[in-house]
mmJSON file of the N, C-alpha and C atoms, coordinates in Angstrom:
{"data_MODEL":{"atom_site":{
"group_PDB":["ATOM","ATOM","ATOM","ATOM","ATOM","ATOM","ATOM","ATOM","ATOM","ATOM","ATOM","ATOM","ATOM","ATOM","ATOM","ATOM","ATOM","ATOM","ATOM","ATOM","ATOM","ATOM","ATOM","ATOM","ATOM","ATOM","ATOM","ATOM","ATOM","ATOM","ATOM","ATOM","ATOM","ATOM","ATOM","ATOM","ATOM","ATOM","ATOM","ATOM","ATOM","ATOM","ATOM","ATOM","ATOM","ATOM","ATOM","ATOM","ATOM","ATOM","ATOM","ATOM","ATOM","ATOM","ATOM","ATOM","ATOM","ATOM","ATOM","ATOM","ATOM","ATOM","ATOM","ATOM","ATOM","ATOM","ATOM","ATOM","ATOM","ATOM","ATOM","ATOM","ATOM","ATOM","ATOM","ATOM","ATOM","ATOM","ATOM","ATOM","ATOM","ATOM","ATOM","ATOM","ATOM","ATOM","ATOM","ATOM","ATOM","ATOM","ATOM","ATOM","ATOM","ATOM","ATOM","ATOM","ATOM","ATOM","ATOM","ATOM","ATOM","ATOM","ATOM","ATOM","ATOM","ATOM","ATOM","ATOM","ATOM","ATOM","ATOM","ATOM","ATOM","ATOM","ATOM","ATOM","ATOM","ATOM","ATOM","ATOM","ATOM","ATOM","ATOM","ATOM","ATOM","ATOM","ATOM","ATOM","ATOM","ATOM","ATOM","ATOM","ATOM","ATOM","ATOM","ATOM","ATOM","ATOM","ATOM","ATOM","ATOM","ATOM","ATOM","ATOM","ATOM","ATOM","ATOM","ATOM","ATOM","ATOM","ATOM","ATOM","ATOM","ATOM","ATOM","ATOM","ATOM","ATOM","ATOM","ATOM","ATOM","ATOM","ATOM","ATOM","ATOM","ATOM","ATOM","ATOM","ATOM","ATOM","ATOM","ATOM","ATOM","ATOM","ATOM","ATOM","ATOM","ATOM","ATOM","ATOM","ATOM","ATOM","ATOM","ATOM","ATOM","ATOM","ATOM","ATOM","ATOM","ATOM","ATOM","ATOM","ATOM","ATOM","ATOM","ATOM","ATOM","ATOM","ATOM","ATOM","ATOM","ATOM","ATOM","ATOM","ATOM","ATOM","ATOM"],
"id":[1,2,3,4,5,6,7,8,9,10,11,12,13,14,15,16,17,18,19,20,21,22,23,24,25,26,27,28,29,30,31,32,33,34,35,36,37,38,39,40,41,42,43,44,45,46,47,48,49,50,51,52,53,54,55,56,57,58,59,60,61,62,63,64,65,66,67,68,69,70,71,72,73,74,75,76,77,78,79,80,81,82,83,84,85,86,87,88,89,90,91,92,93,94,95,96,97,98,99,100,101,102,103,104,105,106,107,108,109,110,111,112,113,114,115,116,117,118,119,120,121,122,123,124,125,126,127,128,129,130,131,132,133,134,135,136,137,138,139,140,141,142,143,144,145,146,147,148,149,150,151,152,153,154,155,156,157,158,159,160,161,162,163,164,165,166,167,168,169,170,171,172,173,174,175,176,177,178,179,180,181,182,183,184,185,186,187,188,189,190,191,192,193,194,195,196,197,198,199,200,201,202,203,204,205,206,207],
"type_symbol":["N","C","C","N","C","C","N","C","C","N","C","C","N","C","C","N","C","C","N","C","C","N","C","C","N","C","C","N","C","C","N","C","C","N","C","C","N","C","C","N","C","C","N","C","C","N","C","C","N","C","C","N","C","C","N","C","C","N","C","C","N","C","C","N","C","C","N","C","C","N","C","C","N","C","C","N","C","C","N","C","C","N","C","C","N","C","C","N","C","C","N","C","C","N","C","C","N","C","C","N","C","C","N","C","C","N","C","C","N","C","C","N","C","C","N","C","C","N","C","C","N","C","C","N","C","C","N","C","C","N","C","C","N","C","C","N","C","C","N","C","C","N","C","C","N","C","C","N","C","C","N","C","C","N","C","C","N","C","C","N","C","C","N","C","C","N","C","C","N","C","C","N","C","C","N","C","C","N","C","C","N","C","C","N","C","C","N","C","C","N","C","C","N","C","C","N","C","C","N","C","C","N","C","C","N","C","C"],
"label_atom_id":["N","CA","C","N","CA","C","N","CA","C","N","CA","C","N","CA","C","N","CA","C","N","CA","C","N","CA","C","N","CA","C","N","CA","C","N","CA","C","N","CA","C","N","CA","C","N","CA","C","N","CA","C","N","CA","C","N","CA","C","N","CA","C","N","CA","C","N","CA","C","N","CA","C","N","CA","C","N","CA","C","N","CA","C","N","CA","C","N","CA","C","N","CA","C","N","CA","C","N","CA","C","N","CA","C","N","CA","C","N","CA","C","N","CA","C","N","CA","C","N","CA","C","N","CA","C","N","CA","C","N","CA","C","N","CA","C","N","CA","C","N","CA","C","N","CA","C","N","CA","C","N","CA","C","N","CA","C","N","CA","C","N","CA","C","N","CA","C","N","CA","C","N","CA","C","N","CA","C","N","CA","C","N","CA","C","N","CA","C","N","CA","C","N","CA","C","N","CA","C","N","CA","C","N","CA","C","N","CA","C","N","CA","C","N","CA","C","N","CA","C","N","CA","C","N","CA","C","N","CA","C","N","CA","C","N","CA","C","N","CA","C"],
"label_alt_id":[null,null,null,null,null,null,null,null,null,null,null,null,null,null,null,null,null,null,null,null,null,null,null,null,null,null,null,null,null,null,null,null,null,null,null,null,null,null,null,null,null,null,null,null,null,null,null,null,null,null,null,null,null,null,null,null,null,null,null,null,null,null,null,null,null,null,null,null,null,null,null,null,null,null,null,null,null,null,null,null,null,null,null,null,null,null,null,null,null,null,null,null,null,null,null,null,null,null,null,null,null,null,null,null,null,null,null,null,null,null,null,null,null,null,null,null,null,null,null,null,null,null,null,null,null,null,null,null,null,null,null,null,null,null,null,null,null,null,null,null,null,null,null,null,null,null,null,null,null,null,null,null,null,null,null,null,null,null,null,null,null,null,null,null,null,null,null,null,null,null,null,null,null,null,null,null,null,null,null,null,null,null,null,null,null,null,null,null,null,null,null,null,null,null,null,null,null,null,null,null,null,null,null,null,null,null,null],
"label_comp_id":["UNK","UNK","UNK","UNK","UNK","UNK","UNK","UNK","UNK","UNK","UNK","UNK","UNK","UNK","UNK","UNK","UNK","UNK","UNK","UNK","UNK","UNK","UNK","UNK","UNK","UNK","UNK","UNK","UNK","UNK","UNK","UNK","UNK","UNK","UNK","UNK","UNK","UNK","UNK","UNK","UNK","UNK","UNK","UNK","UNK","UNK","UNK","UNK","UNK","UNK","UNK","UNK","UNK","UNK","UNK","UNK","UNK","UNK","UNK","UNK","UNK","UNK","UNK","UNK","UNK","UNK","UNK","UNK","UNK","UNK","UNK","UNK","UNK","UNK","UNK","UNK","UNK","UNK","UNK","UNK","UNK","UNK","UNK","UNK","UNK","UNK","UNK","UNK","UNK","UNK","UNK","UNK","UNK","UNK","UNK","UNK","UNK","UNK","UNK","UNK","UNK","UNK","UNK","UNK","UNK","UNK","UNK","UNK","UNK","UNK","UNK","UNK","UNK","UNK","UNK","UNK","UNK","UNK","UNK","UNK","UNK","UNK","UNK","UNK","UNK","UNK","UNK","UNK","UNK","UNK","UNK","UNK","UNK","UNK","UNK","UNK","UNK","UNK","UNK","UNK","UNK","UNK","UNK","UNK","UNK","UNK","UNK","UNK","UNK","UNK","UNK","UNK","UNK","UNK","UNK","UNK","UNK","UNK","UNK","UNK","UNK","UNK","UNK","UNK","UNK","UNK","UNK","UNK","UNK","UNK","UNK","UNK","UNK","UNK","UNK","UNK","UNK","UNK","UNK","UNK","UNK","UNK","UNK","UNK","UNK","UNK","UNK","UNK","UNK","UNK","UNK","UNK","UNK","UNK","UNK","UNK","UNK","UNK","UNK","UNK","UNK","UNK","UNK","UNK","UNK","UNK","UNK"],
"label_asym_id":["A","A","A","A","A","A","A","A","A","A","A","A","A","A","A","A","A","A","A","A","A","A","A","A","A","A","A","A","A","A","A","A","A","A","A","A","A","A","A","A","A","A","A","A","A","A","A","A","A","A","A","A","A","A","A","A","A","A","A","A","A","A","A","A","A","A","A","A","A","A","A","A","A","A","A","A","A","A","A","A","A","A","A","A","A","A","A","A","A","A","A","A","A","A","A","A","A","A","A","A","A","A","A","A","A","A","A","A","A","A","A","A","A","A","A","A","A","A","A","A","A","A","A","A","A","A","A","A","A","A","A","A","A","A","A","A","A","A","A","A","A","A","A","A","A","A","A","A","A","A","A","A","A","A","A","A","A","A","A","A","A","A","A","A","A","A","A","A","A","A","A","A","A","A","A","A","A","A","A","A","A","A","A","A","A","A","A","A","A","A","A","A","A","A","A","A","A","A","A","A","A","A","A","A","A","A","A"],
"label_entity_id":["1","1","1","1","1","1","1","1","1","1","1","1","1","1","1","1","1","1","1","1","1","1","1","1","1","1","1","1","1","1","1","1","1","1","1","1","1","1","1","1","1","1","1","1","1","1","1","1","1","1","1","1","1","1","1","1","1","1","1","1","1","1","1","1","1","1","1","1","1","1","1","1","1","1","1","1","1","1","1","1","1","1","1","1","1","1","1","1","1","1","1","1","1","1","1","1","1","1","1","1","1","1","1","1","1","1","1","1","1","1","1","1","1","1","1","1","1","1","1","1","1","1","1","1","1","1","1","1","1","1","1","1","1","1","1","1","1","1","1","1","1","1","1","1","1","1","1","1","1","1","1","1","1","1","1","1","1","1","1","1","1","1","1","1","1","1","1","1","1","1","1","1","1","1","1","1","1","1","1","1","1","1","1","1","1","1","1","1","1","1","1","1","1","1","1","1","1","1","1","1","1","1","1","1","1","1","1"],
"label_seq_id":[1,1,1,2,2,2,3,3,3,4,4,4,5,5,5,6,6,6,7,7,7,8,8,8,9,9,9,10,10,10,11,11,11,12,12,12,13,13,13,14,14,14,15,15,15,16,16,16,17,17,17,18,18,18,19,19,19,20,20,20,21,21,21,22,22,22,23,23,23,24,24,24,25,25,25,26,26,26,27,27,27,28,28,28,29,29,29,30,30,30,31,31,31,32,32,32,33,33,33,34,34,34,35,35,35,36,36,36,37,37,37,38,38,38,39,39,39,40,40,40,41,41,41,42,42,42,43,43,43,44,44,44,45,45,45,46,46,46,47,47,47,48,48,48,49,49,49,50,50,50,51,51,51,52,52,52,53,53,53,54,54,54,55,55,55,56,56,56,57,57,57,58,58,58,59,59,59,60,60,60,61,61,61,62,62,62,63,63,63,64,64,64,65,65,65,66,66,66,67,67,67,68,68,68,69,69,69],
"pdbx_PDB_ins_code":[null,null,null,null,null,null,null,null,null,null,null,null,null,null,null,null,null,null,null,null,null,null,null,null,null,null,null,null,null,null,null,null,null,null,null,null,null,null,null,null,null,null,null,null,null,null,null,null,null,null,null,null,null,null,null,null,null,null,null,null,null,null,null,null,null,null,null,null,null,null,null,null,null,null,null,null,null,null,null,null,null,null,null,null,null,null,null,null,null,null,null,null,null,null,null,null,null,null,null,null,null,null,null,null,null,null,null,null,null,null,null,null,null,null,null,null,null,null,null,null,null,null,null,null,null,null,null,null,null,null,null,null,null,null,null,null,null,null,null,null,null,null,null,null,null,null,null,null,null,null,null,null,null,null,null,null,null,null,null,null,null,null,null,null,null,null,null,null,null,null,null,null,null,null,null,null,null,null,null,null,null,null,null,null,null,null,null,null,null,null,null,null,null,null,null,null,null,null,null,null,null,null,null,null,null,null,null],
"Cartn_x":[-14.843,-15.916,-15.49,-16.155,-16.194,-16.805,-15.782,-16.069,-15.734,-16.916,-16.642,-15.62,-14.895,-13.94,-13.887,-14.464,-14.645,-14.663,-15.848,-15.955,-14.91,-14.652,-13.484,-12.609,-12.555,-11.424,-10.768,-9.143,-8.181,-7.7,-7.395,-6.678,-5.304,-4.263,-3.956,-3.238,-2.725,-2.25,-1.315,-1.587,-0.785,0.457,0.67,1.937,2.527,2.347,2.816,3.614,4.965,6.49,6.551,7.478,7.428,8.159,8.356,8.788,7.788,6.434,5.322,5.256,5.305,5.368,3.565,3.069,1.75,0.436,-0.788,-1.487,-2.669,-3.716,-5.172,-6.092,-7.008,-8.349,-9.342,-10.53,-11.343,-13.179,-13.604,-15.104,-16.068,-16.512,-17.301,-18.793,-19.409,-20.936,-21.821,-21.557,-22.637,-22.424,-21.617,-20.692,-19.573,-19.365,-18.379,-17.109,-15.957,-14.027,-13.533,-12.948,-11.998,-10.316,-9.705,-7.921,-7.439,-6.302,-5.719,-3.769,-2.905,-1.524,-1.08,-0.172,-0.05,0.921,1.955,2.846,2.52,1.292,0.923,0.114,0.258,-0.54,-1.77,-2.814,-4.331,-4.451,-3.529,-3.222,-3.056,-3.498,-3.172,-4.59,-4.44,-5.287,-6.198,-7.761,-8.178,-9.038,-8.853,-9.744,-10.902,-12.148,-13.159,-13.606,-14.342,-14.948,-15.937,-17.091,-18.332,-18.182,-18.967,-18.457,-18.18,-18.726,-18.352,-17.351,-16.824,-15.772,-14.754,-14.816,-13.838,-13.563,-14.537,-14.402,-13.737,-13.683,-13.357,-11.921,-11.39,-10.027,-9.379,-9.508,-9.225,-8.692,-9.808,-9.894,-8.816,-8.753,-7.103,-5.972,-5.819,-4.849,-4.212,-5.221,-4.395,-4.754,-4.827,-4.609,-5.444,-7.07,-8.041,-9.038,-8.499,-9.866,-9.13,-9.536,-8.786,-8.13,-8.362,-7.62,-5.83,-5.133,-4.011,-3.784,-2.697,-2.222,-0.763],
"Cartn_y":[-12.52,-12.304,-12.829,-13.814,-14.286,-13.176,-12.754,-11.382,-12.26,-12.188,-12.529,-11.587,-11.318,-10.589,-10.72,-11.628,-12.186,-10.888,-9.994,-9.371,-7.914,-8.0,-7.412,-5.954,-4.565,-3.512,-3.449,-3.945,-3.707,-2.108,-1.493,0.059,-0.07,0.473,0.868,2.276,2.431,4.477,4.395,6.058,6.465,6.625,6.632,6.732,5.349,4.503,3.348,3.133,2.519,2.623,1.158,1.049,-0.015,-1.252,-1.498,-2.271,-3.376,-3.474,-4.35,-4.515,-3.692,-3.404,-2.624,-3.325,-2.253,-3.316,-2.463,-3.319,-2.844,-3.837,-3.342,-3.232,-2.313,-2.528,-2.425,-3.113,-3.232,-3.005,-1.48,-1.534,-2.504,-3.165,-4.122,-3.905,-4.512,-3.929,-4.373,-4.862,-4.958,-4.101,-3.248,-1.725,-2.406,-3.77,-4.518,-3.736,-3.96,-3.705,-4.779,-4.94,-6.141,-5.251,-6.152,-5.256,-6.615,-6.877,-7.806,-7.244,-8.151,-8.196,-8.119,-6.963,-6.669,-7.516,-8.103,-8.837,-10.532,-10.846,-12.497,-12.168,-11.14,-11.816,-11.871,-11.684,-12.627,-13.642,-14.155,-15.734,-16.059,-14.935,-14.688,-14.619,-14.458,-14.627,-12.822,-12.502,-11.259,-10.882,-9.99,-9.79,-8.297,-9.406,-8.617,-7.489,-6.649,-5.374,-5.088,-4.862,-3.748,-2.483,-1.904,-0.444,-0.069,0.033,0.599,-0.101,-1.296,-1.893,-1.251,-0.704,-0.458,1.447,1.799,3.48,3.465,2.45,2.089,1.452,1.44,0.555,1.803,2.491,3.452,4.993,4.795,6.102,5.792,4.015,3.719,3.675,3.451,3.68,5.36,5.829,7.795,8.38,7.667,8.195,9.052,8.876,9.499,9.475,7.291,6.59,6.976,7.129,7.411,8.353,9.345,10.47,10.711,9.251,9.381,9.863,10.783,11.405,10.742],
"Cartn_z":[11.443,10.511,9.142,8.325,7.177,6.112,5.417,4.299,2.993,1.841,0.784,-0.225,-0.597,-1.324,-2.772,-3.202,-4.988,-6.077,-5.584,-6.661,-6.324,-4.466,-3.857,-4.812,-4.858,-5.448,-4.171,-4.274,-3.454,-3.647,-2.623,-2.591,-1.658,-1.805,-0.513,-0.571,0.253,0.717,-0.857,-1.021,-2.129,-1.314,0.02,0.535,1.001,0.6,0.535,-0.41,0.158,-0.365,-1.414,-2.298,-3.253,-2.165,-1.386,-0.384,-0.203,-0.135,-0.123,1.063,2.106,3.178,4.084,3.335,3.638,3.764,3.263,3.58,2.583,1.851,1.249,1.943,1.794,2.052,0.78,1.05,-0.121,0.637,0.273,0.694,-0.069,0.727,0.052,-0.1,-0.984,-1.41,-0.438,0.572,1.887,2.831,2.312,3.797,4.416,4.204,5.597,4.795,5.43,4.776,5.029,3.89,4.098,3.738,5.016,4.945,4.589,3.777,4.025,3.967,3.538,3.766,2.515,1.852,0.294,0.337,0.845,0.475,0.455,1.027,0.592,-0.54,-1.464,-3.157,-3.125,-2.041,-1.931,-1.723,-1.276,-1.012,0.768,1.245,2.856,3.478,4.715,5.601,5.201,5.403,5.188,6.423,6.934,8.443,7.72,8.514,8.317,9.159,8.693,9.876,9.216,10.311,9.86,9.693,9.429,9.347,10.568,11.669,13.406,13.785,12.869,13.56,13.06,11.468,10.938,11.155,11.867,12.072,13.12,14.365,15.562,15.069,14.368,14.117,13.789,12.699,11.955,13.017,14.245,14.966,16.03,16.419,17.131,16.251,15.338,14.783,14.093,13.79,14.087,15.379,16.116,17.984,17.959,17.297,17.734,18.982,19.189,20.625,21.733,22.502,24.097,24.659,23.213,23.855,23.175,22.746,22.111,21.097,20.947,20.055,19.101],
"occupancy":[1.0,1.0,1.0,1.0,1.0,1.0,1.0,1.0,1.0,1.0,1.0,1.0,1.0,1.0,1.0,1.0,1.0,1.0,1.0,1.0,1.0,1.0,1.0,1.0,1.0,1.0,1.0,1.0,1.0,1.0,1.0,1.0,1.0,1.0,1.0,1.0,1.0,1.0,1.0,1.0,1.0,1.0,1.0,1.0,1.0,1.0,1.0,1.0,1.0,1.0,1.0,1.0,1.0,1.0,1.0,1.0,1.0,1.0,1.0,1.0,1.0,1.0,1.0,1.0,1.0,1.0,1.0,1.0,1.0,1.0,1.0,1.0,1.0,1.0,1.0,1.0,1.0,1.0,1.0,1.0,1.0,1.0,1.0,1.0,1.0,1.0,1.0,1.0,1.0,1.0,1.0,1.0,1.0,1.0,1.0,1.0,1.0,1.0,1.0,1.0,1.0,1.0,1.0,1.0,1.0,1.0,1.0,1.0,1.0,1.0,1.0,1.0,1.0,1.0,1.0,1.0,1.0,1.0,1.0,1.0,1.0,1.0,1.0,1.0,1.0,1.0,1.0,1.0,1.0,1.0,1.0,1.0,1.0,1.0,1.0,1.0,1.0,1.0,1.0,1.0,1.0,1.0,1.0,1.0,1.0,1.0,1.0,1.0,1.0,1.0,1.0,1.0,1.0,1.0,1.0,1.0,1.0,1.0,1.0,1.0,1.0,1.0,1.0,1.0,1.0,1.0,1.0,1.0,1.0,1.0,1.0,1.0,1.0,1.0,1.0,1.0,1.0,1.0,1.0,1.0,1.0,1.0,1.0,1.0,1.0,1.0,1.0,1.0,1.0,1.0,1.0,1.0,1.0,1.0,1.0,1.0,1.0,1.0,1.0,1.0,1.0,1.0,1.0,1.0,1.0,1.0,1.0],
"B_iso_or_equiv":[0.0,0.0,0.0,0.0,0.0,0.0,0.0,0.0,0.0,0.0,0.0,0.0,0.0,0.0,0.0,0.0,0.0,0.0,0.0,0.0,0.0,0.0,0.0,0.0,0.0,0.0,0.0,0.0,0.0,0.0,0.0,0.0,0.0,0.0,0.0,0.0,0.0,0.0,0.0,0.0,0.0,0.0,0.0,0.0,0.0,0.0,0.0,0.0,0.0,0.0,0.0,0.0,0.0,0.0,0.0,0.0,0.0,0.0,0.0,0.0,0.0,0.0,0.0,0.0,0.0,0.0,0.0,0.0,0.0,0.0,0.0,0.0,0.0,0.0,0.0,0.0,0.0,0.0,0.0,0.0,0.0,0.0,0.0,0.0,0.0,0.0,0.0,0.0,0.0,0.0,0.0,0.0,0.0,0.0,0.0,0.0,0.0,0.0,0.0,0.0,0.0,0.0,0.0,0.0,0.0,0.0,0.0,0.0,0.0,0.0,0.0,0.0,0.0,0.0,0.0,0.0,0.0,0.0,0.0,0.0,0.0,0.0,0.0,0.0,0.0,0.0,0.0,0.0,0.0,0.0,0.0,0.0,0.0,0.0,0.0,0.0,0.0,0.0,0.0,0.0,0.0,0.0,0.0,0.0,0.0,0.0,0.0,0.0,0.0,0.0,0.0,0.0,0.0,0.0,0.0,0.0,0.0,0.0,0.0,0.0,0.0,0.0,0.0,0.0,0.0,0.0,0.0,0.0,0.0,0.0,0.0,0.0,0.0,0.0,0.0,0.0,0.0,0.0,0.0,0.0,0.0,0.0,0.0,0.0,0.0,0.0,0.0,0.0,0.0,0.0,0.0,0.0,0.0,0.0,0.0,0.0,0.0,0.0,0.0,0.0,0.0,0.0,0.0,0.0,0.0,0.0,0.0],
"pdbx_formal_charge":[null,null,null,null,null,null,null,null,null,null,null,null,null,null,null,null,null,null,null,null,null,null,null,null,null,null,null,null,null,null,null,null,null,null,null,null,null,null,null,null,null,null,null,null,null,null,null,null,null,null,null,null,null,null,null,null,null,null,null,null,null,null,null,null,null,null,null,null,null,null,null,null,null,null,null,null,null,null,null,null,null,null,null,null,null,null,null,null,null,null,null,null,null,null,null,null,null,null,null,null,null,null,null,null,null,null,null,null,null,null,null,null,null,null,null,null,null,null,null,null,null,null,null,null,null,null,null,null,null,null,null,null,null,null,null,null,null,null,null,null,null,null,null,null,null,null,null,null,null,null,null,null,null,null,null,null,null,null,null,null,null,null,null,null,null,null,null,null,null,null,null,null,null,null,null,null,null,null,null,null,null,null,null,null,null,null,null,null,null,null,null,null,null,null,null,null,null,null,null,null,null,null,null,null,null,null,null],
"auth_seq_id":[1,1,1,2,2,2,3,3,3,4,4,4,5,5,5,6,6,6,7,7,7,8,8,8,9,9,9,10,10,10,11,11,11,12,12,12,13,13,13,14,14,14,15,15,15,16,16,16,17,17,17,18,18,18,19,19,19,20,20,20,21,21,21,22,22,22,23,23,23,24,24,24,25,25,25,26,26,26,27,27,27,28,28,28,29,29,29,30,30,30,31,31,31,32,32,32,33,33,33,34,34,34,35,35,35,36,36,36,37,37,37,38,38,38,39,39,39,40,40,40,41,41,41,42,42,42,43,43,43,44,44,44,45,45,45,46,46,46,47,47,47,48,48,48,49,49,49,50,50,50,51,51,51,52,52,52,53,53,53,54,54,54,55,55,55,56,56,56,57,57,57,58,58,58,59,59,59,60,60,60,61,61,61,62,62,62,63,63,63,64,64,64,65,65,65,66,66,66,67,67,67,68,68,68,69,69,69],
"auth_comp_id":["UNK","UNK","UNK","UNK","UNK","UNK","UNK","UNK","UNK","UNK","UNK","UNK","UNK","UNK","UNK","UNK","UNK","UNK","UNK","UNK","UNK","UNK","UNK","UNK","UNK","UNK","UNK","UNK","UNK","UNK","UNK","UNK","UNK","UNK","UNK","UNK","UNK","UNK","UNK","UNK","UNK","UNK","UNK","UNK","UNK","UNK","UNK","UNK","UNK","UNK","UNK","UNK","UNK","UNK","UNK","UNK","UNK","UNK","UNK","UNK","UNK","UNK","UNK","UNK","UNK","UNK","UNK","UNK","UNK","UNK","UNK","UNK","UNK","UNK","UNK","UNK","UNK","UNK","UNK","UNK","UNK","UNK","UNK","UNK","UNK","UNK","UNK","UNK","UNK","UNK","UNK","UNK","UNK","UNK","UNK","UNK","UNK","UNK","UNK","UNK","UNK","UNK","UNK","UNK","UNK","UNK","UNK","UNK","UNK","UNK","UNK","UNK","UNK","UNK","UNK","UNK","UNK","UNK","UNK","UNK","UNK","UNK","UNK","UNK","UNK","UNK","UNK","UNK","UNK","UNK","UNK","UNK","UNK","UNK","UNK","UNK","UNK","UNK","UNK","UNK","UNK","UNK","UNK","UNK","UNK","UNK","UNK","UNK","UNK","UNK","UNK","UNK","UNK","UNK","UNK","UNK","UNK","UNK","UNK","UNK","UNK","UNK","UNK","UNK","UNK","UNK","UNK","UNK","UNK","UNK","UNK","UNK","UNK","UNK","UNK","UNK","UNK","UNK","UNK","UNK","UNK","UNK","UNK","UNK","UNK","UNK","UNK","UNK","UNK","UNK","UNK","UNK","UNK","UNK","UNK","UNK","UNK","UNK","UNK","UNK","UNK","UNK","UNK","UNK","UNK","UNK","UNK"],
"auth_asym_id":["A","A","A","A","A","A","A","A","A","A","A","A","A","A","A","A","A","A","A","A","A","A","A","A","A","A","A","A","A","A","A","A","A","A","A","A","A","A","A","A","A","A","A","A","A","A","A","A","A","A","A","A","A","A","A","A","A","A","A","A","A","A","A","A","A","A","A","A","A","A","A","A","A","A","A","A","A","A","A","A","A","A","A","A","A","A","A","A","A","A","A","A","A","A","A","A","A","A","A","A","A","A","A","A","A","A","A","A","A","A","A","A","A","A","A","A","A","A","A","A","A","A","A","A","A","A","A","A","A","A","A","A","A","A","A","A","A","A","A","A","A","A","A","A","A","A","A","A","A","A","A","A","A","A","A","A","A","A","A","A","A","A","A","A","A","A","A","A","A","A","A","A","A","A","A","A","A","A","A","A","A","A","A","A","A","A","A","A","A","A","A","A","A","A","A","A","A","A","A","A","A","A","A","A","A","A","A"],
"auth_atom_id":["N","CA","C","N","CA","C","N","CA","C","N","CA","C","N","CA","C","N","CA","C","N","CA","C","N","CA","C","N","CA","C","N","CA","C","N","CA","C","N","CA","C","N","CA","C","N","CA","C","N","CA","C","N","CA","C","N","CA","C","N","CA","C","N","CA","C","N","CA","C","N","CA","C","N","CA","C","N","CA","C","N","CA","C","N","CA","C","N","CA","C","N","CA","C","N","CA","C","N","CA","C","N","CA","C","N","CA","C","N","CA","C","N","CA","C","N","CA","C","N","CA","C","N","CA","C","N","CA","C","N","CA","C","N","CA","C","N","CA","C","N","CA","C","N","CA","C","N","CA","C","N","CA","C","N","CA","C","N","CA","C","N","CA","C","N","CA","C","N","CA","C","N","CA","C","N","CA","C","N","CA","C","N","CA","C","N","CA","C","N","CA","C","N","CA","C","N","CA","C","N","CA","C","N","CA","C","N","CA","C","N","CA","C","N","CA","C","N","CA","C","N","CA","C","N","CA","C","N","CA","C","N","CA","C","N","CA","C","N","CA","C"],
"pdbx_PDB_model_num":[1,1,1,1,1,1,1,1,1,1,1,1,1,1,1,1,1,1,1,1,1,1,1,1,1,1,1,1,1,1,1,1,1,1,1,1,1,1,1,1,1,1,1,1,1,1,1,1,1,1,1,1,1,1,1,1,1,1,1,1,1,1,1,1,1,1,1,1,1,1,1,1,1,1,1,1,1,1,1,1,1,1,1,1,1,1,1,1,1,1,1,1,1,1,1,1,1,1,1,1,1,1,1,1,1,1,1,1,1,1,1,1,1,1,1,1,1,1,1,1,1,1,1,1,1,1,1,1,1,1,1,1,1,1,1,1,1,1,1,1,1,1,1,1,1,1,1,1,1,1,1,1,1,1,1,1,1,1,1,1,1,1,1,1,1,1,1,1,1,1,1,1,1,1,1,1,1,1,1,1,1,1,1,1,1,1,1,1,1,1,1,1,1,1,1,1,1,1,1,1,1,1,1,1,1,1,1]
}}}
């Protein structure tokens, strides 16, 4: 998915270590998220999601989809 990011507010976890080891996301004003890679600068590749894509990403990654814990 092609996500415009221009006018883009990057966030990422307040538990994210000074290492640059992490990652942004930025809600964008059409509902889509854009995540990208804190250590390429904005200068990296940014993967898009809709919102169901991005509730569906979010819910595998704290071992909420399938039952994993």
């Amino acid at each position: 998915m092609k996500v415009d990011t221009t006018d883009a507010v990057w966030f990422k976890s307040r538990h994210s270590g000074p290492d640059g080891n992490c990652v942004e996301v930025a809600f964008l004003g059409d509902g889509n998220v854009a995540l990208r890679d804190t250590k390429d600068h904005g200068r990296g590749p940014v993967l898009g999601f809709t919102p169901g894509e991005w509730d569906a990403f979010v819910a595998g990654v704290t071992g909420r989809l399938s039952g994993r814990a």
